[in-house]
N, C-alpha and C positions, 0 to 999 in steps of 0.2 A: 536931287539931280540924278537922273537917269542916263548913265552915254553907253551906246552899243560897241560891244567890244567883236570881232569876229574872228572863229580861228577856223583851221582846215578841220573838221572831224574823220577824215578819210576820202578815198577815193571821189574826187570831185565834189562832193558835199562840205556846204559851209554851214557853219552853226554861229546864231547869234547869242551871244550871253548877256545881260543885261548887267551892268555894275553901280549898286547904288550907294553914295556915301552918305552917313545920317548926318546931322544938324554937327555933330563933333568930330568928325573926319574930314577935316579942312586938308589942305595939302601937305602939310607939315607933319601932321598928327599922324595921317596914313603913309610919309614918309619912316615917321620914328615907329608906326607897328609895324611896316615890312623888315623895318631894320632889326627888331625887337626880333622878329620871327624867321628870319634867315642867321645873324650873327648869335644871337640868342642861343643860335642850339650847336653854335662851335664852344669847343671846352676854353676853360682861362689861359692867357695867355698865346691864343692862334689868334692868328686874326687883329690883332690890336689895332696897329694901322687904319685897318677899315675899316673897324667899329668908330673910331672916333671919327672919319672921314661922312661915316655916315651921319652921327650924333650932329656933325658940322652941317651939312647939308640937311638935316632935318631941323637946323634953325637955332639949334644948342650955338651959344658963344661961346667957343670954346680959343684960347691963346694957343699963338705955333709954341711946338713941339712937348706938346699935354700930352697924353694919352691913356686909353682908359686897357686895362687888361686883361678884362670881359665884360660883357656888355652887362650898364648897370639896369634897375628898374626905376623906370620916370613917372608917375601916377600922378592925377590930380585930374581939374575939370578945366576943359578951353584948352589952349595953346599951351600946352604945359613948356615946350622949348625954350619960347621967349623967357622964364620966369630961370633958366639956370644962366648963369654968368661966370664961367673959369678964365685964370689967368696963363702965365705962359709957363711952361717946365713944371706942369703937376704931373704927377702919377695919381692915378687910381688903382686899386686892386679889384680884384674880382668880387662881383656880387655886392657892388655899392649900389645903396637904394635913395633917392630921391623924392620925398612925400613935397609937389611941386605947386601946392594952394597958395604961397606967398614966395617972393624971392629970393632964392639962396647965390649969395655971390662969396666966390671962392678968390683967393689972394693968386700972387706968382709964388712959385717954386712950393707948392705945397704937395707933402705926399699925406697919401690916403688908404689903411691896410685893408683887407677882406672884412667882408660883412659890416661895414659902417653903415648907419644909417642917420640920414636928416631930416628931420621932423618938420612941417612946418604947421598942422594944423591944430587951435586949440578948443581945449571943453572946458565948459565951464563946471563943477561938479558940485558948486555950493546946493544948488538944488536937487533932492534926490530923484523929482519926476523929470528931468532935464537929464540925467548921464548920460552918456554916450552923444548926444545930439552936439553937434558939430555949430560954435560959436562963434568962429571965427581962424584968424590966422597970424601969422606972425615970421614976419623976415629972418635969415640964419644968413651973419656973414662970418667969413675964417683969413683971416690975417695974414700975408704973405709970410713965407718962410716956416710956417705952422707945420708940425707934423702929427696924423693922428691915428692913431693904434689900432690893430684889430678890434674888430665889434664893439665899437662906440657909439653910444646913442646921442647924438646931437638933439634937444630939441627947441620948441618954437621960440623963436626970439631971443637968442641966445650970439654974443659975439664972442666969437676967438682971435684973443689977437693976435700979434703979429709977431712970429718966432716961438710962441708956445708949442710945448708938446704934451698929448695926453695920452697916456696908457692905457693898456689894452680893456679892454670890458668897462669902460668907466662910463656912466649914464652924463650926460653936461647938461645939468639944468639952469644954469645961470653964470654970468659970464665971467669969460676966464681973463682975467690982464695977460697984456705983454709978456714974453718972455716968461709964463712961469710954467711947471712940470707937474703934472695933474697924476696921485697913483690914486686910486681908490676916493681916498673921503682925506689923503694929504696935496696939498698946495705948497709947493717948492720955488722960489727964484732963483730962477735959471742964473740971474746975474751975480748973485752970490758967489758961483763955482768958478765965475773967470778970475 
């Protein structure tokens, strides 16, 4: 789809510009690149407000009073928007990244530190002429009241539930129960310490 855009070039002369969006720049998508690329290059923490205001109007479901506190990275193919689901009183930190092939739906009240990342797509690597080749995907959801630590690797298919907390640099490959306290390669209940 070709639509003409017109702006003044100067002195009485108009100039037509032609603006083409390809097959993946649906309305939404080309909402969340402008967003990407105006809030994008504000430093963490400016800006908050309207990054999420944007992330909302680019089709992101995001619950009142969430907010993200730089703008994160949303990747994948089609409508990536639709496929994120947050609930109400999350924080985000700066430089959260979102791998959006399958659905990640995030709880209420959950915070989220720098450099996190959610995985969602899988390889299969039993076969060696096959690695790297992308087989598929796999849903990520995180439990209300969850808290998760600076640069955490969430990946595919993976649920966190609901009141756990995982510390910083810890890889989550496979899912965490309720209420427990992830350091490294120890698993703690939370319930124990009340």
């Amino acid at each position: 789809m070709v639509q003409p855009w017109t702006h003044g070039a100067g002195r009485g002369t108009r100039r037509v510009v032609n603006v083409t969006f390809a097959s993946d720049m649906r309305p939404s998508r080309f909402s969340l690149f402008v967003a990407e690329q105006v809030l994008g290059r504000c430093p963490p923490f400016v800006a908050a407000r309207t990054t999420t205001l944007a992330l909302r109007l680019s089709g992101v479901r995001i619950g009142g009073a969430s907010i993200f506190w730089g703008m994160p990275t949303l990747v994948g193919q089609g409508d990536v928007s639709s496929r994120l689901s947050i609930g109400t009183y999350c924080g985000f930190n700066a430089r959260a990244y979102f791998e959006l092939e399958d659905k990640i739906t995030i709880g209420d009240h959950v915070a989220v530190g720098q450099d996190v990342m959610f995985l969602t797509r899988t390889r299969d690597g039993s076969n060696p002429s096959w690695r790297g080749v992308e087989s598929g995907s796999a849903p990520i959801e995180v439990g209300s009241g969850a808290w998760i630590g600076a640069r955490v690797t969430v990946m595919p298919g993976v649920k966190i539930g609901a009141g756990s907390v995982i510390g910083a640099s810890v890889v989550i490959a496979k899912d965490v129960p309720a209420n427990m306290l992830v350091m490294g390669s120890r698993t703690i209940s939370l319930a124990k310490w009340r």
